[in-house]
C-alpha positions as CSV (number, residue, x, y, z in Angstrom):
1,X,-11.2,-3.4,-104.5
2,X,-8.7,-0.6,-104.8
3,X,-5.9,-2.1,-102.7
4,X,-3.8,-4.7,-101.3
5,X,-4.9,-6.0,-97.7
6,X,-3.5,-9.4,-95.8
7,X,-5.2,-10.4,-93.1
8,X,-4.3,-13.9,-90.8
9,X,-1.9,-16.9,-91.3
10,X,-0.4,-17.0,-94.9
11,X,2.2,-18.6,-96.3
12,X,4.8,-16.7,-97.7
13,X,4.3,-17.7,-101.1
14,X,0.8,-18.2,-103.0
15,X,-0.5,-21.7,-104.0
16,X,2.4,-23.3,-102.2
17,X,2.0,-25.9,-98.9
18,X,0.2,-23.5,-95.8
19,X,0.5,-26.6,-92.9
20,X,-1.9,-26.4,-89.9
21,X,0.0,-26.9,-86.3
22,X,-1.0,-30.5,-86.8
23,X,0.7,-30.6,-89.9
24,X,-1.7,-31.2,-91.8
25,X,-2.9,-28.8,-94.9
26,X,-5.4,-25.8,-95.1
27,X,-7.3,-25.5,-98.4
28,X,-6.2,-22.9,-100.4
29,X,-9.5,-21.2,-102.2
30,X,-9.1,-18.4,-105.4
31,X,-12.3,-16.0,-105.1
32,X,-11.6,-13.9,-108.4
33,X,-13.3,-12.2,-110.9
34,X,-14.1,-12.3,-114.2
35,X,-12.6,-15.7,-114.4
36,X,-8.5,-15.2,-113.7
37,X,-8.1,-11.9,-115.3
38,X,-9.2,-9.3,-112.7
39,X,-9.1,-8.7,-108.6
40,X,-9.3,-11.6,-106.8
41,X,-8.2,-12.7,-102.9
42,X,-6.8,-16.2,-101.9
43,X,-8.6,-18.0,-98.4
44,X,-7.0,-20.7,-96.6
45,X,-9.3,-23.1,-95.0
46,X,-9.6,-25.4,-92.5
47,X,-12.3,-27.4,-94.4
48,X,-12.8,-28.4,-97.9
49,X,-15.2,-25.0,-99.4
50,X,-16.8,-26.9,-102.1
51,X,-18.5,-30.1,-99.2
52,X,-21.8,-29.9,-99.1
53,X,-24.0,-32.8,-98.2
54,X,-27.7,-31.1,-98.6
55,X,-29.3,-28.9,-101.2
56,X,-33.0,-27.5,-101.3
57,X,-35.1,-24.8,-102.6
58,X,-35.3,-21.3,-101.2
59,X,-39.0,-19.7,-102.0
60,X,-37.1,-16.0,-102.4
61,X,-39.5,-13.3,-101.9
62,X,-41.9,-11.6,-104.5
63,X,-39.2,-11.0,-106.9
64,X,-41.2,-10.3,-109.9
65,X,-41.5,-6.3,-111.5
66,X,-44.3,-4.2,-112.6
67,X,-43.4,-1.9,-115.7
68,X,-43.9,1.8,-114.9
69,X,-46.6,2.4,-117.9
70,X,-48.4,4.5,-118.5
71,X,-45.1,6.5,-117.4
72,X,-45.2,8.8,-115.1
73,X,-42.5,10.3,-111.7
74,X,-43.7,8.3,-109.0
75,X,-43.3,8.8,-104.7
76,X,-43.0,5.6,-102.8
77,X,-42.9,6.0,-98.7
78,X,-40.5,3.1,-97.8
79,X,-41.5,3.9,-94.2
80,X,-44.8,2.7,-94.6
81,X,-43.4,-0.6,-95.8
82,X,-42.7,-2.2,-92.0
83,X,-44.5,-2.0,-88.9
84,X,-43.1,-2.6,-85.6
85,X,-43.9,-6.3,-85.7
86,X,-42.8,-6.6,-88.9
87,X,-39.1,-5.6,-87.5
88,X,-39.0,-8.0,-84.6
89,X,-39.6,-10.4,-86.9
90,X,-37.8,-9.8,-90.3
91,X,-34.0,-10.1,-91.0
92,X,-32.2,-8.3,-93.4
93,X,-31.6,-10.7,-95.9
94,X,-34.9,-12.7,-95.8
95,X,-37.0,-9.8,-95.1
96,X,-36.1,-7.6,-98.1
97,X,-39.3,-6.1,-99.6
98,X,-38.1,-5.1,-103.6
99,X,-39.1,-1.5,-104.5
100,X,-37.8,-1.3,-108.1
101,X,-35.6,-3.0,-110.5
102,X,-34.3,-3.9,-114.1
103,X,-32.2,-6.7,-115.3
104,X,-28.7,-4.5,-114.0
105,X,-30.2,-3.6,-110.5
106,X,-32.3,-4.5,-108.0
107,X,-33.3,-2.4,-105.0
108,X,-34.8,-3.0,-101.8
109,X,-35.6,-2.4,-98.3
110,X,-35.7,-3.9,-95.1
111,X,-36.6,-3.2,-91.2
112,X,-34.8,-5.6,-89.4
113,X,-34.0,-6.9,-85.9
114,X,-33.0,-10.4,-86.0
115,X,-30.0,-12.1,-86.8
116,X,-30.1,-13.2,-90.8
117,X,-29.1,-16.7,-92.4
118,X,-26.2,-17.1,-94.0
119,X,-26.1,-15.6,-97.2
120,X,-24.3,-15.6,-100.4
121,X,-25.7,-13.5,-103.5
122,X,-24.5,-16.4,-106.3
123,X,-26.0,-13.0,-108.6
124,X,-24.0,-10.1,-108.6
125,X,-22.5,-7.3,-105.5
126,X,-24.2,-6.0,-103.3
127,X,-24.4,-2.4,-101.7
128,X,-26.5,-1.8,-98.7
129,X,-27.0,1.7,-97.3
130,X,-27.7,1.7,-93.6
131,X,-30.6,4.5,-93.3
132,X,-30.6,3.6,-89.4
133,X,-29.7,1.2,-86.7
134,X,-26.3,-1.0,-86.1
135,X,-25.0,-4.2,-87.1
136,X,-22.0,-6.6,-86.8
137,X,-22.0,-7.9,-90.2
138,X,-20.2,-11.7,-90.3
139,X,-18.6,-12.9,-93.6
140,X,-15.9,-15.3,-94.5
141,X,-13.2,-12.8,-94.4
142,X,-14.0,-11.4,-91.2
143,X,-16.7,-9.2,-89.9
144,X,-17.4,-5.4,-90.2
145,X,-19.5,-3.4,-87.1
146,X,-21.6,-0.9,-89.5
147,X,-23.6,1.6,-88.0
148,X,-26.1,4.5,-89.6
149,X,-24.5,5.9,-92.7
150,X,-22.4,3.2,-93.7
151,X,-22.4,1.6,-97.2
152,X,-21.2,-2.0,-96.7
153,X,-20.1,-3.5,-100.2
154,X,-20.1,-7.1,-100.6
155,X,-18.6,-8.9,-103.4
156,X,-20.6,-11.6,-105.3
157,X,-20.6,-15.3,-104.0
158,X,-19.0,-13.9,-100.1
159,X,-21.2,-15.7,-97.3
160,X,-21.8,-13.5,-94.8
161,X,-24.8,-12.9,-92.0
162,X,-26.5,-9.5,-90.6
163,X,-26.3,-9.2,-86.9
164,X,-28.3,-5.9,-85.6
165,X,-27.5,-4.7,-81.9
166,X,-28.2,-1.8,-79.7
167,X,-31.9,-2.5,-79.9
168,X,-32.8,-0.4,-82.6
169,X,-33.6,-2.4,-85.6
170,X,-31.7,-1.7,-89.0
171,X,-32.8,0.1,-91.8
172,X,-31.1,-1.1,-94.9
173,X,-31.3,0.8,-98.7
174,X,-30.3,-2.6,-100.5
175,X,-28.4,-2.5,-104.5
176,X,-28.4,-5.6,-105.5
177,X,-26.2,-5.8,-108.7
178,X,-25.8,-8.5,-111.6
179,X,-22.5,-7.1,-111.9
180,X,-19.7,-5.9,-109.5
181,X,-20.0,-2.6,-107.4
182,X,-16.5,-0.4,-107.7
183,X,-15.4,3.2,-106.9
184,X,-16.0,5.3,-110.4
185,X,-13.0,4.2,-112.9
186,X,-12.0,7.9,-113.4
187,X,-11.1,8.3,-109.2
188,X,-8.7,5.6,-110.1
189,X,-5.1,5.9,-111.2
190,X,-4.6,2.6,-113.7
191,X,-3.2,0.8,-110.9
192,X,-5.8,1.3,-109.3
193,X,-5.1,3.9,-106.3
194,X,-7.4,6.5,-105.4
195,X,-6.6,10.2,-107.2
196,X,-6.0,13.4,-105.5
197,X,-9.3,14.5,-107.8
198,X,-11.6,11.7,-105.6
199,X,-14.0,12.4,-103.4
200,X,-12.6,9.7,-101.2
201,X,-9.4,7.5,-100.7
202,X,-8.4,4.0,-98.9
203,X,-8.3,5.9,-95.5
204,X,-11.8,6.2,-95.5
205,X,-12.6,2.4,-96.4
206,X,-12.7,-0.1,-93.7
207,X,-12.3,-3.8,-94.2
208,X,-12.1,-7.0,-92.4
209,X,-9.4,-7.0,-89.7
210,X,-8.7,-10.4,-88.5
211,X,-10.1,-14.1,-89.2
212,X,-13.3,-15.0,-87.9
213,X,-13.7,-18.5,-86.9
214,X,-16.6,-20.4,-85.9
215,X,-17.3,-24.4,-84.9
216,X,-20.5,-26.1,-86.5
217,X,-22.1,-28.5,-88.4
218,X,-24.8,-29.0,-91.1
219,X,-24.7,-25.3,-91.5
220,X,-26.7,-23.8,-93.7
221,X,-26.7,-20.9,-96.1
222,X,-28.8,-19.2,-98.6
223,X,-27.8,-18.7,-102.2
224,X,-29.7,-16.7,-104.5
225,X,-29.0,-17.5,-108.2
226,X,-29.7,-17.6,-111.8
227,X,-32.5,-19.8,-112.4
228,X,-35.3,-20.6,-114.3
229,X,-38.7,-18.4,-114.3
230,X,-39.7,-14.9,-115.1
231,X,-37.3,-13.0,-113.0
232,X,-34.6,-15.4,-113.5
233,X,-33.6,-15.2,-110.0
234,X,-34.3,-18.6,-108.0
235,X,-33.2,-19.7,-104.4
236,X,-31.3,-22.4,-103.2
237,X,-30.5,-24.1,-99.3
238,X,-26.6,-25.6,-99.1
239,X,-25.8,-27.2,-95.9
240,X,-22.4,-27.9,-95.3
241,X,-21.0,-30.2,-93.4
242,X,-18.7,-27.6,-91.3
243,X,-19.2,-24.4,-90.4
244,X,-18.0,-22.0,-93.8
245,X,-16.4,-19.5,-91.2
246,X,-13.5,-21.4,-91.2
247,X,-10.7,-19.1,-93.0
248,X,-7.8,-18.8,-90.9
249,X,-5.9,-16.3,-93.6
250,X,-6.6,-13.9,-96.9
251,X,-4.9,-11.8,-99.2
252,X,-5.8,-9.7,-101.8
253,X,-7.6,-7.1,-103.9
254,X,-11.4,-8.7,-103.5
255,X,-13.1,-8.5,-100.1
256,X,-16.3,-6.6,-98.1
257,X,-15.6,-3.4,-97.1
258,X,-17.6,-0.3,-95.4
259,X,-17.4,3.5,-96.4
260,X,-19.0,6.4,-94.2
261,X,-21.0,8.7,-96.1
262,X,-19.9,11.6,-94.0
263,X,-16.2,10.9,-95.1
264,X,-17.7,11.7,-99.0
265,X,-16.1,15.0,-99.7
266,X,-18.5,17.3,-102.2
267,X,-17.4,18.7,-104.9
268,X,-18.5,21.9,-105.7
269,X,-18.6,25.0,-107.7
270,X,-19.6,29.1,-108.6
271,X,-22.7,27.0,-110.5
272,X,-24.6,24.3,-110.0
273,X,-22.7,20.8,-110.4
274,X,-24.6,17.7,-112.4
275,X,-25.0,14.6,-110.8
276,X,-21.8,12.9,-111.7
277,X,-19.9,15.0,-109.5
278,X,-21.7,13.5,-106.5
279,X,-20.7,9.7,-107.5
280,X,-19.6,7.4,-104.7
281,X,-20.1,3.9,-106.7
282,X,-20.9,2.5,-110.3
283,X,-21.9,-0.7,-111.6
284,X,-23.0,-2.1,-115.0
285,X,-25.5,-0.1,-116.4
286,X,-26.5,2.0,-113.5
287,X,-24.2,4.4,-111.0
288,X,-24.9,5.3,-107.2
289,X,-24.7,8.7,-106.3
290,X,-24.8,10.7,-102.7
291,X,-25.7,14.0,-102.1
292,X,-24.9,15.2,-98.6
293,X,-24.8,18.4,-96.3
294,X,-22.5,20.8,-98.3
295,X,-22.2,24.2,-99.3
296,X,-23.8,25.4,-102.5
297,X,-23.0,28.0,-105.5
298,X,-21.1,30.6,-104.6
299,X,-21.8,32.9,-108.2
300,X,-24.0,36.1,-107.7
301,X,-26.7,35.1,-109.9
302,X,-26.8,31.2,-109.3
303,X,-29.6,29.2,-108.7
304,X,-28.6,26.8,-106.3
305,X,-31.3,24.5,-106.7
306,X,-31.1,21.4,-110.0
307,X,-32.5,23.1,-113.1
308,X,-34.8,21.3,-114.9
309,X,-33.6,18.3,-117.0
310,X,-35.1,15.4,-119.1
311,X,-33.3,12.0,-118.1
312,X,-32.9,10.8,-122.3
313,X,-30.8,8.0,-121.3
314,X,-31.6,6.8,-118.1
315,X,-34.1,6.5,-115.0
316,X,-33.1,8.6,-111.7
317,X,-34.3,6.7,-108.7
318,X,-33.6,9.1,-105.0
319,X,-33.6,7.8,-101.7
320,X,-34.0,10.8,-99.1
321,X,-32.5,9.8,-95.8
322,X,-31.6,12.9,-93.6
323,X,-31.6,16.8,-93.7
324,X,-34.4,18.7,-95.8
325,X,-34.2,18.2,-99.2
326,X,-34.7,21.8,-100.9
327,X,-36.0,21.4,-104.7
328,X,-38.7,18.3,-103.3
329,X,-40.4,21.0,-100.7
330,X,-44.1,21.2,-101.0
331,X,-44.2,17.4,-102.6
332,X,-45.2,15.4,-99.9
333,X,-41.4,13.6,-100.6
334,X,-39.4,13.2,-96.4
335,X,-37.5,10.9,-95.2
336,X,-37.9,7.5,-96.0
337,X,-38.9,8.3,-99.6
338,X,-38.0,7.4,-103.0
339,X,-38.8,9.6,-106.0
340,X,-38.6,7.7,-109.5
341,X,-38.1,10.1,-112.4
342,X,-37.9,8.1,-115.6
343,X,-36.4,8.5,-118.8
344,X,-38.4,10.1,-121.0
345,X,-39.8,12.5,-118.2
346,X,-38.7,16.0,-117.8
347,X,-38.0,17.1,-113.9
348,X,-36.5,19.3,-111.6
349,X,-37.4,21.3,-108.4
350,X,-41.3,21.3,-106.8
351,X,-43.1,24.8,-107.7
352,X,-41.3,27.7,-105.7
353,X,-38.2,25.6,-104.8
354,X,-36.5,28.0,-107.8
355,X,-37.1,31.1,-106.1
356,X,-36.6,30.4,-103.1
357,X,-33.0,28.5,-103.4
358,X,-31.7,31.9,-104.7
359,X,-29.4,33.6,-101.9
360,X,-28.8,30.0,-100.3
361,X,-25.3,29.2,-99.4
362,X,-25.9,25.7,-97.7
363,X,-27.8,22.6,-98.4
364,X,-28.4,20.4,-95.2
365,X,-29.5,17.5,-97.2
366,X,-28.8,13.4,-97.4
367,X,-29.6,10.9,-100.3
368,X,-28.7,8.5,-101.7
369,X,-29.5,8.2,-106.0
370,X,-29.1,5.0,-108.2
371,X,-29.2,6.1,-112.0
372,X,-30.2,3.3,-114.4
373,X,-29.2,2.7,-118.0
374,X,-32.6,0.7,-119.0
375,X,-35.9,1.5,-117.5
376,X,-36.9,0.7,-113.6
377,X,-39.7,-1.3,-112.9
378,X,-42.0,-1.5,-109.8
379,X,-41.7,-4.8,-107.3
380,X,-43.8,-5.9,-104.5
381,X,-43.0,-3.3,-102.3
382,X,-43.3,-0.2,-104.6
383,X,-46.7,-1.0,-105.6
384,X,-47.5,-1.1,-101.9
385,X,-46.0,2.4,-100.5
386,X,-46.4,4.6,-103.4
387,X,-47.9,8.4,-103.3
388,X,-50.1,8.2,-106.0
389,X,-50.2,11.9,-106.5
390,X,-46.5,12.4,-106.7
391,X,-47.1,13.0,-110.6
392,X,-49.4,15.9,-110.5
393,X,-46.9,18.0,-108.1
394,X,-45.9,19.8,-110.0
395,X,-48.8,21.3,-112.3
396,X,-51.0,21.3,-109.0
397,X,-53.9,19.2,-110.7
398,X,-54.6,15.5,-111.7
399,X,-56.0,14.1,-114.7
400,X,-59.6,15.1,-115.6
């Protein structure tokens, strides 16, 4: 994370005696990355972390992919994914249906109105956009209340459960990363603090606030790891002996944390701006970008819509989650859907979205866009939801 937060009963100087009331000790634990050499926090415990007394297997959902070949753009409706009985029944971290994915990222999405497991992604961070809905998300450092437009990061390895209220059921836009999820390197200063240049700064990032501590035993949580089979990804049951929300203090530069996309501030310009300019995150090998309501070129001739561009290096996949997205008019694309545009593939705005974007000085418009590095293959859930015709949109026909 970007900065410094203490939260809870420390002592005043790391990996020295920290003495319950009792006097007995608490058990200090290092969560780091990349081994000791990069941001880490320190948890003190009232239970050994590493007891466990039971382990089993997790059947994970249909994790498996499907390439996109022969390649062509492709529409999936993620609404048409979950029914209403699908929602009273699913949680978020069980009921995850995976739309695309490569060996850097995996994305999903989930209706859900029931409280998850416990959870720990053993894998990589995760970033989960809430499209809808409200939760109280519980984790080891504390919890978070998310609500619609919220990104809730969560670093690898940090047990945590989902916890919808207000009756609505979420709507979650899940990244799962093999890698860690971070602000762009180039909003940073070298230590780390957010530049004036950003589109965002710590003010607009919310984190855990005080310890959360809960009583139990033979707890349970769900670890998804590296494994053996075709994906790689395998599932395993821990049961602990004592509740894991046991953390009576943490410091640090490694924690969950939540970030409004209404507190993104677009850049923009006399011309149309490229996609980089609307990043909020990056990982290995892919970046997440957001484009949101803002005003648009300002230069007498622009055009304020995207020209048309071939994606050499890397596959564009766009959530559309709010407004009225101008250069997809007249595809079939609303909210709810994802377009895929691979590499290879030349794309740009639906047939009379040019035209008509000329004189237009404001863009009411919400998504959400993961580029990716190597190609993007289907899961489970893509093959289920997609258009179909999505392809053709552009030339008005199908193949003969």
């Amino acid at each position: 994370m970007a900065y410094y937060r203490a939260v809870g009963d420390l002592p005043p100087k790391r990996h020295t005696q920290h003495r319950r009331p009792d006097g007995g000790l608490y058990y200090e634990e290092l969560v780091g990355e990349e081994g000791f050499s990069a941001d880490s926090a320190l948890l003190y415990h009232r239970e050994i972390p590493s007891a466990i007394v039971d382990s089993r297997i997790w059947e994970l959902p249909a994790v498996t992919l499907t390439a996109n070949h022969p390649l062509r753009p492709r529409h999936l409706r993620l609404h048409d994914l979950f029914t209403g009985l699908d929602a009273d029944a699913a949680d978020v971290v069980t009921g995850r249906r995976l739309v695309v994915g490569n060996a850097d990222v995996r994305i999903s999405y989930v209706v859900a109105g029931k409280t998850s497991p416990l959870y720990r992604n053993g894998l990589g961070d995760e970033c989960v956009y809430l499209e809808a809905g409200a939760a109280r998300v519980e984790t080891v450092f504390g919890h978070l209340s998310v609500t619609q437009g919220d990104y809730v990061v969560v670093p690898r390895a940090t047990t945590h459960r989902w916890v919808p209220f207000g009756g609505d059921p979420v709507r979650g836009y899940v990244v799962e990363a093999n890698s860690h999820i971070a602000p762009p390197k180039r909003y940073l200063s070298r230590y780390g603090q957010f530049l004036e240049s950003a589109p965002y700064c710590e003010r607009d990032l919310r984190g855990p606030a005080e310890p959360l501590l809960m009583d139990g035993s033979d707890v349970d949580v769900h670890l998804k790891h590296r494994g053996p089979g075709p994906a790689g990804i395998v599932g395993t049951i821990l049961t602990y002996p004592r509740h894991p929300f046991d953390v009576v203090g943490w410091d640090g530069c490694l924690y969950p944390y939540v970030f409004n996309v209404a507190d993104y501030e677009p850049i923009t310009g006399r011309v149309h701006q490229p996609p980089p300019v609307h990043q909020v995150f990056e990982g290995s090998n892919f970046v997440i970008c957001n484009f949101v309501p803002r005003k648009v070129d300002y230069h007498p001739l622009s055009i304020p819509v995207p020209y048309y561009h071939s994606n050499v290096d890397s596959d564009e996949v766009m959530f559309y989650c709010g407004g009225d997205y101008e250069a997809r008019k007249g595809s079939g694309i609303g909210q709810g859907s994802i377009s895929l545009h691979p590499g290879g593939h030349s794309h740009g705005p639906q047939p009379g979205a040019y035209e008509r974007s000329v004189g237009v000085h404001y863009f009411d418009e919400l998504a959400v866009m993961v580029d990716t590095f190597r190609p993007l293959e289907l899961g489970e859930g893509g093959v289920a939801c997609e258009d179909g015709t999505y392809a053709w949109s552009w030339s008005g026909r199908g193949p003969n």
